[in-house]
C-alpha positions as CSV (number, residue, x, y, z in Angstrom):
1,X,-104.9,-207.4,50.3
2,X,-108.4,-209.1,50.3
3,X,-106.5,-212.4,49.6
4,X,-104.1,-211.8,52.2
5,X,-107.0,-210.8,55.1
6,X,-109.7,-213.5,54.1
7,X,-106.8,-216.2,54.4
8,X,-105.9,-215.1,57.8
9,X,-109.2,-215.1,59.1
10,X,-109.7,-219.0,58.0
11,X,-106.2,-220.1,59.6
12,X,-107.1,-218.2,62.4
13,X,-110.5,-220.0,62.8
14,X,-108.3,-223.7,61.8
15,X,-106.2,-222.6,65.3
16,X,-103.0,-221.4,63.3
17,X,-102.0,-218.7,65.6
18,X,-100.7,-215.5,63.0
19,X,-96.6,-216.2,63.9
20,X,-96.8,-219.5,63.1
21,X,-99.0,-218.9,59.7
22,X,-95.8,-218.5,57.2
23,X,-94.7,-221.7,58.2
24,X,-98.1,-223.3,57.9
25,X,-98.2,-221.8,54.1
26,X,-95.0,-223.1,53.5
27,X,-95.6,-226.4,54.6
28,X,-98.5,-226.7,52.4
29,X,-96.4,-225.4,49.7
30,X,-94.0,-228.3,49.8
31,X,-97.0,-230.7,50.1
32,X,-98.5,-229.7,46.9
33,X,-94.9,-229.3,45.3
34,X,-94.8,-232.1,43.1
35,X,-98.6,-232.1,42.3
36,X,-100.9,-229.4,43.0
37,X,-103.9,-231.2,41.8
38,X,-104.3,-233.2,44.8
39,X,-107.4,-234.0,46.3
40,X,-107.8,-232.3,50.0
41,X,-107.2,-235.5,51.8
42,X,-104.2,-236.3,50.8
43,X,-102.7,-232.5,51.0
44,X,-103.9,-233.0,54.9
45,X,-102.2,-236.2,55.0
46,X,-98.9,-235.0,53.7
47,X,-99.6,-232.1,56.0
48,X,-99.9,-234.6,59.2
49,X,-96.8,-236.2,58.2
50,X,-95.5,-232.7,58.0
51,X,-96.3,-232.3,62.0
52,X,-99.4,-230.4,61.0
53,X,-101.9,-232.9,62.9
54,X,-104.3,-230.5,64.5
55,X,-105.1,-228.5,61.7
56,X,-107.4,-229.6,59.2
57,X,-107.7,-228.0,56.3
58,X,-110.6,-227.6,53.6
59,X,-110.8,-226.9,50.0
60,X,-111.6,-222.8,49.7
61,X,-108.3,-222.1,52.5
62,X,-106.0,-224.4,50.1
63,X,-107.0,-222.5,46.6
64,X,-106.7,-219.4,49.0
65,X,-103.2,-220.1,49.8
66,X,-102.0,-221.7,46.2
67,X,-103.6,-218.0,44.6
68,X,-101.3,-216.0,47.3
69,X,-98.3,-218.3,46.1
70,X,-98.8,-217.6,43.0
71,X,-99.5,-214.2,43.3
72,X,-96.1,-214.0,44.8
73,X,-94.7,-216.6,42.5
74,X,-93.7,-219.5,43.9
């Protein structure tokens, strides 16, 4: 659950408002689909491409949300 609460609190802080967060995961999901050892600009690239524009995101909220999809094993 520490996973679950710490990535929250960074979205939160990015300006993803909590209804719009499983959408947000899963949109970085499909940007790191192919390859999940991309560099963080280009995962906020294909995330501005994706609509996401306003949010940035930084290295420690991407590893937090690739561990919670692995954890649930996608």
């Amino acid at each position: 659950m520490e996973l679950i609460e710490a990535l929250t609190q960074r979205l939160k802080a990015k300006g993803v408002a909590p209804s719009i967060m499983p959408c947000f995961i899963r949109s970085v999901a499909n940007a790191i689909s192919e390859k999940q050892d991309l560099d963080i600009e280009e995962v906020n690239r294909r995330l501005h491409s994706l609509w996401w524009d306003t949010i940035e995101l930084d290295y420690h909220t991407l590893q937090l949300i690739i561990a919670g999809l692995e954890d649930k094993g996608e």
